[in-house]
DSSP file (Angstrom, degrees, kcal/mol; ACC not computed):
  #  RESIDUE AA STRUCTURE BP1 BP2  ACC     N-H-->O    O-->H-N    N-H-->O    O-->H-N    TCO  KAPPA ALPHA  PHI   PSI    X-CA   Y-CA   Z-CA
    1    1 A X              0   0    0      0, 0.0     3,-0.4     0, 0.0     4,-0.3   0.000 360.0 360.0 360.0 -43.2  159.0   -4.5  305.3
    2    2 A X    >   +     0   0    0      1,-0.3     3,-1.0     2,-0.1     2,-0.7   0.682 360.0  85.3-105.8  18.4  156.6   -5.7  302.8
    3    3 A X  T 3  S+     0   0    0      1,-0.2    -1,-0.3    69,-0.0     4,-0.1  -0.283  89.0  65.1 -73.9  30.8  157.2   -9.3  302.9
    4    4 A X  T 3  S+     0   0    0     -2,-0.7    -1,-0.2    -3,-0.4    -2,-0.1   0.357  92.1  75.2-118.7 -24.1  154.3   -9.0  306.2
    5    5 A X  S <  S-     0   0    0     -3,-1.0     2,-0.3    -4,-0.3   115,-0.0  -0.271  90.5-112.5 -88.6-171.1  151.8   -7.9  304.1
    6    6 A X        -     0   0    0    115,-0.1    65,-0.2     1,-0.1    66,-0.2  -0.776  14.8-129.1-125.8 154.6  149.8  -10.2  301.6
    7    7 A X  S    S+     0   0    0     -2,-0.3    66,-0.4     1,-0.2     2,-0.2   0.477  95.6  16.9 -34.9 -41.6  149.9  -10.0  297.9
    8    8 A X        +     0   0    0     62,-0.1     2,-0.4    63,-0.1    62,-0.2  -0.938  63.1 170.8-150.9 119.4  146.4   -9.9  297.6
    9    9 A X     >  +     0   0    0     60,-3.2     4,-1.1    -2,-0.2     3,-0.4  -0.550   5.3 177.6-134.0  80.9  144.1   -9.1  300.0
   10   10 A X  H  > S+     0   0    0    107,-1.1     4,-4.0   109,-0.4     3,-0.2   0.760  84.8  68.8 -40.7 -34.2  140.3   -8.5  298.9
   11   11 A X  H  > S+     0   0    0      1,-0.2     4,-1.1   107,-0.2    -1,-0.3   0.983 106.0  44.4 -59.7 -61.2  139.2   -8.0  302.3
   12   12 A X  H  > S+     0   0    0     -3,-0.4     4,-1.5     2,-0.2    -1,-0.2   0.645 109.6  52.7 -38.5 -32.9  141.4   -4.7  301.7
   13   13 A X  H >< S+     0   0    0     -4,-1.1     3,-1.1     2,-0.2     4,-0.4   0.949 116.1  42.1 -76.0 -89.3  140.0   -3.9  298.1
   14   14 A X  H >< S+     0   0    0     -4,-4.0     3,-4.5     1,-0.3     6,-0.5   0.492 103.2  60.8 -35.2 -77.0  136.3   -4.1  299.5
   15   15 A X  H 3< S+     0   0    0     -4,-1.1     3,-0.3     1,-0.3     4,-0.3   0.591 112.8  42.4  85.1 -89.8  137.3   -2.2  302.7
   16   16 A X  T << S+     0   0    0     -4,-1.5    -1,-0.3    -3,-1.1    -2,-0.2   0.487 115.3  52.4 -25.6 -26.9  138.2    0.9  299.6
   17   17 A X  S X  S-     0   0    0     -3,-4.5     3,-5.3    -4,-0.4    -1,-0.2  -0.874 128.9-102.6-137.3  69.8  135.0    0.1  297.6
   18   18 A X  T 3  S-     0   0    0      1,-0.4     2,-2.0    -3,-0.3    -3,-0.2   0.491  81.7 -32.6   0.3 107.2  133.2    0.5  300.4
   19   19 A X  T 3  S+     0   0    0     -4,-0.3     2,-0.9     1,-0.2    -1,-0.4   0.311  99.2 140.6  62.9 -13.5  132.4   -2.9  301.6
   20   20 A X    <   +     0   0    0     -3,-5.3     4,-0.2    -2,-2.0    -1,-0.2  -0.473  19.5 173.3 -82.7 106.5  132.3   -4.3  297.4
   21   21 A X  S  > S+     0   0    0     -2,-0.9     4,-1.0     2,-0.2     5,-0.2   0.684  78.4  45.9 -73.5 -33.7  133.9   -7.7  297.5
   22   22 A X  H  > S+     0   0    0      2,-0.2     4,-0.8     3,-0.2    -1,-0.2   0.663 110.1  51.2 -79.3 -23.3  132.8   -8.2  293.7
   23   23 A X  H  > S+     0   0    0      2,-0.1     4,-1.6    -6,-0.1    -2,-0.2   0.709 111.4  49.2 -89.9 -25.1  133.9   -4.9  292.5
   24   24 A X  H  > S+     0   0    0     -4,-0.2     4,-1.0     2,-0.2    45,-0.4   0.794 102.2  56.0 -93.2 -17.2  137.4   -5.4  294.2
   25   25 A X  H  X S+     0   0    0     -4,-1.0     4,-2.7     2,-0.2     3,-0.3   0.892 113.1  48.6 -82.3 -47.2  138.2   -8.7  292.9
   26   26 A X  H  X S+     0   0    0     -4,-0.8     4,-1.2     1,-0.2    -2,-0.2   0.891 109.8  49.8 -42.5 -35.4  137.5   -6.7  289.3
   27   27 A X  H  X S+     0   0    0     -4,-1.6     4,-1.2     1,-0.2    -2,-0.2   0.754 110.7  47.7 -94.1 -12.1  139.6   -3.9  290.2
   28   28 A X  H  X S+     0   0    0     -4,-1.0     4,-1.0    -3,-0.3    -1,-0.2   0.963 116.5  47.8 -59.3 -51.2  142.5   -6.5  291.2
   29   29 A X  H  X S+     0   0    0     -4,-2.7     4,-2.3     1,-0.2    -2,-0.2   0.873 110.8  47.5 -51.1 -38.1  141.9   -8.3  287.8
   30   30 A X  H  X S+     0   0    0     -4,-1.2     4,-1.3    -5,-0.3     5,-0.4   0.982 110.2  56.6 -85.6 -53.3  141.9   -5.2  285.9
   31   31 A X  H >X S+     0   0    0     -4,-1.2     3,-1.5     2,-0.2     4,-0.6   0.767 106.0  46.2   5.3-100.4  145.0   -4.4  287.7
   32   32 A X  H >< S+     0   0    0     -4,-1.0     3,-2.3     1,-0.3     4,-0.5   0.828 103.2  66.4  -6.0 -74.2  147.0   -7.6  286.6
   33   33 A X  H 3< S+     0   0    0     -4,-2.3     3,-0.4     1,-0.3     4,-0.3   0.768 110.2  31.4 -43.7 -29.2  145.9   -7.1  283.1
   34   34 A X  H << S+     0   0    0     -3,-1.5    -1,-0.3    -4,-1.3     5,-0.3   0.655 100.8  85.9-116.8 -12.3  147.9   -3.7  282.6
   35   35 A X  S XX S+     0   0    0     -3,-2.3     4,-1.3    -4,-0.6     3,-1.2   0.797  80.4  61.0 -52.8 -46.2  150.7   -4.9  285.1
   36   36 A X  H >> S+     0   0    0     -4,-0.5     3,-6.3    -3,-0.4     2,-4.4   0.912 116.1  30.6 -77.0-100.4  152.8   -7.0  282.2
   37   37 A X  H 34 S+     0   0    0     -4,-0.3    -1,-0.3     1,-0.3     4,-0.2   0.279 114.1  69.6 -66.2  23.7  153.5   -3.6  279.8
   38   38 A X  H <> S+     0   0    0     -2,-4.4     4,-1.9    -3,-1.2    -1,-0.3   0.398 108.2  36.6 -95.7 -46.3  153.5   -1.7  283.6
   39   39 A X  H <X S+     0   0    0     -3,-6.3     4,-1.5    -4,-1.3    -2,-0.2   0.859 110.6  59.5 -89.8 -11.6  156.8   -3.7  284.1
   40   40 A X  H  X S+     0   0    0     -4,-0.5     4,-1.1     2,-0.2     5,-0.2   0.775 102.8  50.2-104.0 -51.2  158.2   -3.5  280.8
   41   41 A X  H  > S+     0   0    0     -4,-0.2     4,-1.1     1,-0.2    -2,-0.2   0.937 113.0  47.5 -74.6  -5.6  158.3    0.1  280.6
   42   42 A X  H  X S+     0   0    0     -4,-1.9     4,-1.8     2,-0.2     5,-0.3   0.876 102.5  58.5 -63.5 -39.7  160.1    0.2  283.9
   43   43 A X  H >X S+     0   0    0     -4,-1.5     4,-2.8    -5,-0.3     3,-1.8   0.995 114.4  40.7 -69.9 -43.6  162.4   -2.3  283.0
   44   44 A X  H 3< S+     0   0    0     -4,-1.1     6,-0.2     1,-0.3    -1,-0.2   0.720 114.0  55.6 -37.4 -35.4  163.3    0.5  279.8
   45   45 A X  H >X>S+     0   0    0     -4,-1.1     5,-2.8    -5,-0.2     3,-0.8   0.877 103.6  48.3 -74.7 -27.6  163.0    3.0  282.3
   46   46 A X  H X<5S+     0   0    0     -3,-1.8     3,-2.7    -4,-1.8    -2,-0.3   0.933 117.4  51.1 -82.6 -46.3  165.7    1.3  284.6
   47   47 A X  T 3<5S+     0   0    0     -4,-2.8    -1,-0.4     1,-0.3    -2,-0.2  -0.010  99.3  53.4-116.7  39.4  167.8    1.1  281.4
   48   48 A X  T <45S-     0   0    0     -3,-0.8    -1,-0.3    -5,-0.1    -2,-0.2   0.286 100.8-137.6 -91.6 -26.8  167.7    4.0  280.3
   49   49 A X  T <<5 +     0   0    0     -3,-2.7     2,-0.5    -4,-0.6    -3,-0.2   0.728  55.3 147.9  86.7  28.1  169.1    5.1  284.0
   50   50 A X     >< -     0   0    0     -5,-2.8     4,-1.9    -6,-0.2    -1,-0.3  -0.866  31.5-170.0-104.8 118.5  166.2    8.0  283.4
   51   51 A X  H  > S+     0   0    0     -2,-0.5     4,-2.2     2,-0.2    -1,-0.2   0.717  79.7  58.6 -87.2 -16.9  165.1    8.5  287.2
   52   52 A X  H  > S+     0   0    0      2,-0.2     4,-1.8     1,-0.2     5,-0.2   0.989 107.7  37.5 -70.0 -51.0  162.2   10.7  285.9
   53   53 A X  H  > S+     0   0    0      1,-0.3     4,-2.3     2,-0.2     5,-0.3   0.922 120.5  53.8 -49.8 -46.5  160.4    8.3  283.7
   54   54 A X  H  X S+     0   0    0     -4,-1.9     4,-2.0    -9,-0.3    -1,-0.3   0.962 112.6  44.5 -31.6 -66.9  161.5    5.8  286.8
   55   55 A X  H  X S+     0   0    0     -4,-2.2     4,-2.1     2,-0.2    -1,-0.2   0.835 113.0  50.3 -48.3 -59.5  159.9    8.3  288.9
   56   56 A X  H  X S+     0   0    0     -4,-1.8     4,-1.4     1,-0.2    -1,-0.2   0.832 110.4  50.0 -58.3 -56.0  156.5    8.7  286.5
   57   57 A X  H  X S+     0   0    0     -4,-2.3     4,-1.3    -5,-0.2    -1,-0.2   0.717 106.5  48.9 -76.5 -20.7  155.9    5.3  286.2
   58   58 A X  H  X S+     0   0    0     -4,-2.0     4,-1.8    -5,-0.3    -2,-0.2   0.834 110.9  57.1 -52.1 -43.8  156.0    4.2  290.0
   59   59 A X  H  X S+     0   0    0     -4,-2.1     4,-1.3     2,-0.3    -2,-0.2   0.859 108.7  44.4 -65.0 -33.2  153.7    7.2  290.4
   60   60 A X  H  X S+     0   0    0     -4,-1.4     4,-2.3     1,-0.4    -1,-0.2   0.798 112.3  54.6-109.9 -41.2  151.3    5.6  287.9
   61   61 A X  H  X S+     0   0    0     -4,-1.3     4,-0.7     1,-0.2    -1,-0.4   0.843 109.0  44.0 -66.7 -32.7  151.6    2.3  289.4
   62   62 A X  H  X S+     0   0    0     -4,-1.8     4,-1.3     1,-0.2     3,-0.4   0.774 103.4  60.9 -94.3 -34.0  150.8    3.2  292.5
   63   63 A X  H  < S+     0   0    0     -4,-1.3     4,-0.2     1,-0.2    -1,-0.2   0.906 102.8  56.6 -66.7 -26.1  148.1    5.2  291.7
   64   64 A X  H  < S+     0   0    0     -4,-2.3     3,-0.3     1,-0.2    -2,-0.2   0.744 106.9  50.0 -47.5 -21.5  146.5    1.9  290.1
   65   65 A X  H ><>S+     0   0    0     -4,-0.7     3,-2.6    -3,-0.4     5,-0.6   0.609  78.1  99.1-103.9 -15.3  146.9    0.3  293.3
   66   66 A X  T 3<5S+     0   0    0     -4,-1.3    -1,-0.2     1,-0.3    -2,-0.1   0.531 101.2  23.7 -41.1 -31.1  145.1    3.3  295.4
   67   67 A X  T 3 5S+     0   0    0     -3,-0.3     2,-0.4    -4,-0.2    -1,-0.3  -0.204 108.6  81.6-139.9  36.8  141.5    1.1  295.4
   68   68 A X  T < 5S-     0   0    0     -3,-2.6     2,-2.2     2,-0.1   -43,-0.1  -0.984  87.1-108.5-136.1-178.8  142.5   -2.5  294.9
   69   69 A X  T   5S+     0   0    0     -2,-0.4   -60,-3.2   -45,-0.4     2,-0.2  -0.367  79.5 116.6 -87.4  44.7  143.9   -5.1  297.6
   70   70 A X     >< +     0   0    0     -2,-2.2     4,-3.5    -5,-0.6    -1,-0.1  -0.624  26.2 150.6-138.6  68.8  147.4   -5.1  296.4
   71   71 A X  H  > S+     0   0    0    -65,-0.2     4,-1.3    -2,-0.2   -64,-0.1   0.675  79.1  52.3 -64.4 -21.8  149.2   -3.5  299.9
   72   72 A X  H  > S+     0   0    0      2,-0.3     4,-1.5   -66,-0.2    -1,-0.2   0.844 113.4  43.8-128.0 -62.8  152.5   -5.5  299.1
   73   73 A X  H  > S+     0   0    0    -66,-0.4     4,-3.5    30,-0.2     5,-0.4   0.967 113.1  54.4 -61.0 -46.3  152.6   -3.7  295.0
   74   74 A X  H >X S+     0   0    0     -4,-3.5     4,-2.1     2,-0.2     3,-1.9   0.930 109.3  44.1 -60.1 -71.8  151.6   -0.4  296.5
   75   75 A X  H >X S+     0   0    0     -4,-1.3     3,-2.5     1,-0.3     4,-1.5   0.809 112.3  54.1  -9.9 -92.7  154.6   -0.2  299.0
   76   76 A X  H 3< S+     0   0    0     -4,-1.5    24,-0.4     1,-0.3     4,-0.3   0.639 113.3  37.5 -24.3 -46.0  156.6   -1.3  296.7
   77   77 A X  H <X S+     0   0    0     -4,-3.5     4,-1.8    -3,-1.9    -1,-0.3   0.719 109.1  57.4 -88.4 -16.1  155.8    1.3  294.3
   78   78 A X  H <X S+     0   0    0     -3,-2.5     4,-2.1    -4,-2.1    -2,-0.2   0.830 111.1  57.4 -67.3 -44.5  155.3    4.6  296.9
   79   79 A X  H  < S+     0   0    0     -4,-1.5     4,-0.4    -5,-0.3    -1,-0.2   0.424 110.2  34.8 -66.6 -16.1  159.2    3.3  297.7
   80   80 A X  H  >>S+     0   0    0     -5,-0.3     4,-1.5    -4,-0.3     5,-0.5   0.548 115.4  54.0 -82.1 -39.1  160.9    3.6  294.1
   81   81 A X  H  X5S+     0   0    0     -4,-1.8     4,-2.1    -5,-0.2     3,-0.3   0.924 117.1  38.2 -71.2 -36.0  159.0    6.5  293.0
   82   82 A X  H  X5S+     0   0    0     -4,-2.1     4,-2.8     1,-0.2     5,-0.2   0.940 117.2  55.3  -7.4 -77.0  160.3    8.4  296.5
   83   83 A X  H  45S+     0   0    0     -4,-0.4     3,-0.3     1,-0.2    -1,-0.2   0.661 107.7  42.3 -21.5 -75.6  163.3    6.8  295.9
   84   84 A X  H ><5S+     0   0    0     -4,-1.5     3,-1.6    -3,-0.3    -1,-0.2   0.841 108.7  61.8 -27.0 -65.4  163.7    8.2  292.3
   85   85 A X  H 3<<S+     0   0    0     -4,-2.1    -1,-0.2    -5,-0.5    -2,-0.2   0.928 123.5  13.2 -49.5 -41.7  162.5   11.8  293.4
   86   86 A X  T 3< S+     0   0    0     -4,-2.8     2,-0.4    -3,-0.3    -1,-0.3  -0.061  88.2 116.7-126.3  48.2  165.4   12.3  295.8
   87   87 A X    <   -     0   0    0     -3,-1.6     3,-0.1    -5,-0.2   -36,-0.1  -0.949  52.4-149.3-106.7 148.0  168.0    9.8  295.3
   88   88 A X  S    S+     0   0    0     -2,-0.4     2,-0.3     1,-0.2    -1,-0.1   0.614  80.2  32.4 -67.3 -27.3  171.5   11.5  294.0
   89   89 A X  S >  S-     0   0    0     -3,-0.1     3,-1.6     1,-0.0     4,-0.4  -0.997  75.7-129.1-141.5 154.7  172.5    8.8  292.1
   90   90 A X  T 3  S+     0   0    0     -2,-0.3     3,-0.4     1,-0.2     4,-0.3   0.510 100.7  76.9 -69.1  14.8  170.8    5.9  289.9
   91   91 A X  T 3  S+     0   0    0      1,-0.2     3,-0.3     2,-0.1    -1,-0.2   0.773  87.3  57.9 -84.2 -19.3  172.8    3.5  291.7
   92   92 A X  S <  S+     0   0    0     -3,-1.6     3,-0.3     1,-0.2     4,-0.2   0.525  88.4  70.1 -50.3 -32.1  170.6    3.8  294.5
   93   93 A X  S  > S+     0   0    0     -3,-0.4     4,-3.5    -4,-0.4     5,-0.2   0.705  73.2  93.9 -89.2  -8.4  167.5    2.9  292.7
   94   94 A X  H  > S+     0   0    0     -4,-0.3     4,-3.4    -3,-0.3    -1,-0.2   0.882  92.2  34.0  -7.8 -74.5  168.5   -1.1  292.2
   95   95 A X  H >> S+     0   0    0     -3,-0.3     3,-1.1     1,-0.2     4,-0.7   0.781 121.1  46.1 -85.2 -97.3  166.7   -2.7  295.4
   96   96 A X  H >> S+     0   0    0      1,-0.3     4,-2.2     2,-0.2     3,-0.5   0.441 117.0  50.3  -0.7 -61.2  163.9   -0.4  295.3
   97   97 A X  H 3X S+     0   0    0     -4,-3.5     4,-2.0     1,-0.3    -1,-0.3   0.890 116.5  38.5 -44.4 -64.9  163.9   -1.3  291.2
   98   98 A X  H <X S+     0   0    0     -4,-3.4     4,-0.7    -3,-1.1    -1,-0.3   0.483 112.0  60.1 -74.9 -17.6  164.0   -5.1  291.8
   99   99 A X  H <X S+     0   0    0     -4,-0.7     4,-3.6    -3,-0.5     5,-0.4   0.885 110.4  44.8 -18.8 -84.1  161.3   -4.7  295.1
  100  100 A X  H  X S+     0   0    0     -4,-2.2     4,-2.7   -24,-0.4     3,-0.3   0.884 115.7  44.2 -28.5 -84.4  158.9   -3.2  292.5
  101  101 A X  H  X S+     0   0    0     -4,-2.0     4,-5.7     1,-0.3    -1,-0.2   0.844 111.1  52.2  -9.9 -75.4  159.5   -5.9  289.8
  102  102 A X  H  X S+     0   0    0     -4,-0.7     4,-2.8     1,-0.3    -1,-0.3   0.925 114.6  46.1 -41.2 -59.5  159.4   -8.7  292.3
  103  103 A X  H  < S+     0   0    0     -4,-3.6    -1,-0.3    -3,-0.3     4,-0.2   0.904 111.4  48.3 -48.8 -55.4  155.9   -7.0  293.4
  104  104 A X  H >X S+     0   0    0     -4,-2.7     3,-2.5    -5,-0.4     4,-1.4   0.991 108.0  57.2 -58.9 -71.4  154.6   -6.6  289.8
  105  105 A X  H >X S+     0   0    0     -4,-5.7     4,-3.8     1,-0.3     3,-2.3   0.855 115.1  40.0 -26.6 -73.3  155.8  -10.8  289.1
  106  106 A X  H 3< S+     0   0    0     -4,-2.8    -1,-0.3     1,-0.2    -2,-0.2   0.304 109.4  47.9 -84.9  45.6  153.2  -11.9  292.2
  107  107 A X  H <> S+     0   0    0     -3,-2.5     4,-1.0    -2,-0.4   -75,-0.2   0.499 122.5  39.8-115.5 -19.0  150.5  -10.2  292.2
  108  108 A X  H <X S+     0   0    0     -3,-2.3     4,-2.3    -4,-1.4     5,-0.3   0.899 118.3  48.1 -63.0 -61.5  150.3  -11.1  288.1
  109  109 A X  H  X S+     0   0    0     -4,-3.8     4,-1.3    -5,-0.4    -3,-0.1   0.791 114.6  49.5 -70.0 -15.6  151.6  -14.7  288.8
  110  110 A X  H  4>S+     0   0    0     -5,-0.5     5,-1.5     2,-0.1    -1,-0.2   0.921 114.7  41.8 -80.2 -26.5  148.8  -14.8  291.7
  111  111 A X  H ><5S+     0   0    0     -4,-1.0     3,-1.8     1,-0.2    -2,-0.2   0.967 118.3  47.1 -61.1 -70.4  146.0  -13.5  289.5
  112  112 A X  H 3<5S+     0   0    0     -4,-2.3    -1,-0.2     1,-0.4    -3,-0.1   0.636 105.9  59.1 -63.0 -37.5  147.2  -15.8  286.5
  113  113 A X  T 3<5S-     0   0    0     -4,-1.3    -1,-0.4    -5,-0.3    -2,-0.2   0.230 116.8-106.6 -87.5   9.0  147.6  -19.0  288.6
  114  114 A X  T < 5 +     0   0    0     -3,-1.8     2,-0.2     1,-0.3    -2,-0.1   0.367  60.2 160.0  88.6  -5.8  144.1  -19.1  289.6
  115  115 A X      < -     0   0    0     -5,-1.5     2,-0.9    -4,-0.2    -1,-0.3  -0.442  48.2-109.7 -72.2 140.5  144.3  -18.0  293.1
  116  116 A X    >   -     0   0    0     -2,-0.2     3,-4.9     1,-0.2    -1,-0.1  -0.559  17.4-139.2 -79.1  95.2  141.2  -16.7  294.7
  117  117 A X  T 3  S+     0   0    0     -2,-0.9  -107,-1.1     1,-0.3    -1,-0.2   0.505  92.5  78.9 -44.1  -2.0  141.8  -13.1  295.1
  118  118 A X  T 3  S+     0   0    0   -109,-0.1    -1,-0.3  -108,-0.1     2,-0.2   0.649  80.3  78.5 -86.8  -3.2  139.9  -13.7  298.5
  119  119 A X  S <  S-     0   0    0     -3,-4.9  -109,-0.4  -109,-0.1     2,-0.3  -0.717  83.9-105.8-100.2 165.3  142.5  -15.0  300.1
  120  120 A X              0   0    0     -2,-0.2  -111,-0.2  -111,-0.1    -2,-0.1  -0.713 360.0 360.0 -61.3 133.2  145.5  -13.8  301.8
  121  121 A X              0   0    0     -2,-0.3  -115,-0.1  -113,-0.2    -1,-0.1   0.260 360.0 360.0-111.7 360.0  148.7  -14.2  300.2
C-alpha cells in the first residue's frame, strides 16, 4: 500500500505549510535528524514485546510527520501504532514493525544521501 507513495514529497510538505516550499524542506530535515534515536527506541520497544511503548512511539512518530512531505513514514506509522492498540498478540506487530523501520531507513537514507527533498521518491 505504501510502496505508491513517494518517500519524500515537498510538494506535499508545502501544500501543509501553506504553500512554504522552504519551510517544508526544513521540516523534512528536522524530521530526519530525530528519526535515528526515533528508531532505536522502537527497535527496544519491539524487544521488549511492550505493545504500549510500541504504541506511544508510533503515535509520536507520526505526529512528527503531520506537516512534513513524508506520506510513505506517516502510513507506516498510523499502521503500527493501530496495530499495537488492538492487536491480541505481539506476534502480530512484526510486518507493521519492520514497515515502520523500513520507512524510518529511507526517508533518513534520502535526506543523508543528498537527494533534493523536491523531488519525488
Amino acid at each position: 500500500m505504501t510502496q505508491e507513495l513517494p518517500v519524500i514529497d515537498l510538494a506535499l510538505g508545502a501544500k501543509l505549510l501553506d504553500g512554504d516550499e522552504q519551510v517544508a524542506k526544513s521540516m523534512i530535515q528536522e524530521l530526519a535528524a530525530i528519526l535515528p534515536e526515533g528508531l532505536e527506541d522502537l527497535k527496544s520497544a519491539y524487544e521488549a514485546q511492550d505493545l504500549k511503548r510500541l504504541a506511544d512511539i508510533a503515535h509520536y512518530l507520526h505526529g512528527g510527520t503531520c506537516y512534513c512531505g513524508t506520506p510513505r513514514l506517516k502510513a507506516a506509522a498510523i499502521a503500527l501504532e493501530k496495530r499495537a492498540k488492538t492487536s491480541e498478540s505481539f506476534h502480530e506487530m512484526r510486518t507493521s514493525f519492520e514497515s515502520l523501520c523500513a520507512e524510518i531507513d529511507a526517508v533518513v537514507d534520502a535526506c543523508e544521501n543528498g537527494l533534493d527533498v523536491g523531488e519525488r521518491c
